[in-house]
C-alpha positions in Angstrom: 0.0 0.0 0.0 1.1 3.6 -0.6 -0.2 6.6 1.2 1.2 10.4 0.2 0.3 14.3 2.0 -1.4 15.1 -1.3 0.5 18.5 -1.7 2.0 19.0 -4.9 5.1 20.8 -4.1 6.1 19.0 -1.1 5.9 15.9 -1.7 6.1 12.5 1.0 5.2 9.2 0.3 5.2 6.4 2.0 5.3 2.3 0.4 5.0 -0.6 2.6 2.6 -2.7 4.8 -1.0 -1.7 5.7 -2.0 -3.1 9.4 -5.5 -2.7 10.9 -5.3 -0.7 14.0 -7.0 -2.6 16.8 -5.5 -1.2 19.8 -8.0 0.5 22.2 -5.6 3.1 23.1 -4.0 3.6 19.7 -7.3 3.9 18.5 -8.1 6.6 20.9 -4.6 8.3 20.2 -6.3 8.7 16.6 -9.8 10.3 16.8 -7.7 12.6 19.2 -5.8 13.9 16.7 -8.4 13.3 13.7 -11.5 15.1 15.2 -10.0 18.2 15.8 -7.6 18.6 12.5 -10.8 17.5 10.2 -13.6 19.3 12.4 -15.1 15.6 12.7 -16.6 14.0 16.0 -15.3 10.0 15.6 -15.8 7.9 18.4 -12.8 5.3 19.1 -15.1 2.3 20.0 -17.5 2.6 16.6 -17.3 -0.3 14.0 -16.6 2.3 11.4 -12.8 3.2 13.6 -13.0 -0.1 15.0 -12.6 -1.8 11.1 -11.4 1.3 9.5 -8.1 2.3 10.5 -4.9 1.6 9.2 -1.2 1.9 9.8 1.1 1.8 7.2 4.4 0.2 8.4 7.0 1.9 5.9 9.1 -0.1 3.7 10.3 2.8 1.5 9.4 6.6 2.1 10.4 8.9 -0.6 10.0 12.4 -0.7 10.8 15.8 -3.1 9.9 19.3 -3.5 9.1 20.7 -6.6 9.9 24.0 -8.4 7.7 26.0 -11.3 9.1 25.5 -15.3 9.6 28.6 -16.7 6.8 30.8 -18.3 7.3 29.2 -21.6 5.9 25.8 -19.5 3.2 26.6 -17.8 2.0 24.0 -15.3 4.8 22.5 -15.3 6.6 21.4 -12.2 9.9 19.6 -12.1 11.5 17.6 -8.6 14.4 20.0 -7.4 15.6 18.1 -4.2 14.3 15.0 -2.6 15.2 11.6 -0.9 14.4 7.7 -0.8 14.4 5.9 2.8 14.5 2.0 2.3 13.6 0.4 5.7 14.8 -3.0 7.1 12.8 -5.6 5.8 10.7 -7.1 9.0 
């Protein structure tokens, strides 16, 4: 499974193992941080959290950021730095 941030210019993303979450406290760890960043109101013991989250246990994370082509391209965007991050296999 892959999973990126979705911006265009800075881009992360991540390649490797998808994991249900079943953890009580894990789970509650998420719809504290989800709710507030989404404006959503989760609740950690629903089926929908319960079966529906995921962790994705990297096995290679790569990331760039991206600069404008010229005027004579536009929308264009090229990669001007980035890096690849290959994780011990498990």
């Amino acid at each position: 499974m892959s999973v990126h941030t979705g911006n265009p210019t800075e881009v992360v993303v991540a390649e490797g193992t998808a994991l249900r979450v079943t953890d009580a406290a894990a789970l509650d760890d998420f719809v504290s941080a989800y709710n507030p960043k989404y404006g959503w109101n989760f609740d950690a013991t629903t089926e929908d959290v319960i079966n529906g989250v995921v962790a994705v246990v990297p096995d290679v994370v790569l990331a760039w950021t991206t600069t404008q082509a010229s005027d004579s391209s536009p929308g264009m965007a090229f990669p001007s730095a980035g890096g690849k991050w290959v994780f011990p296999t498990r």
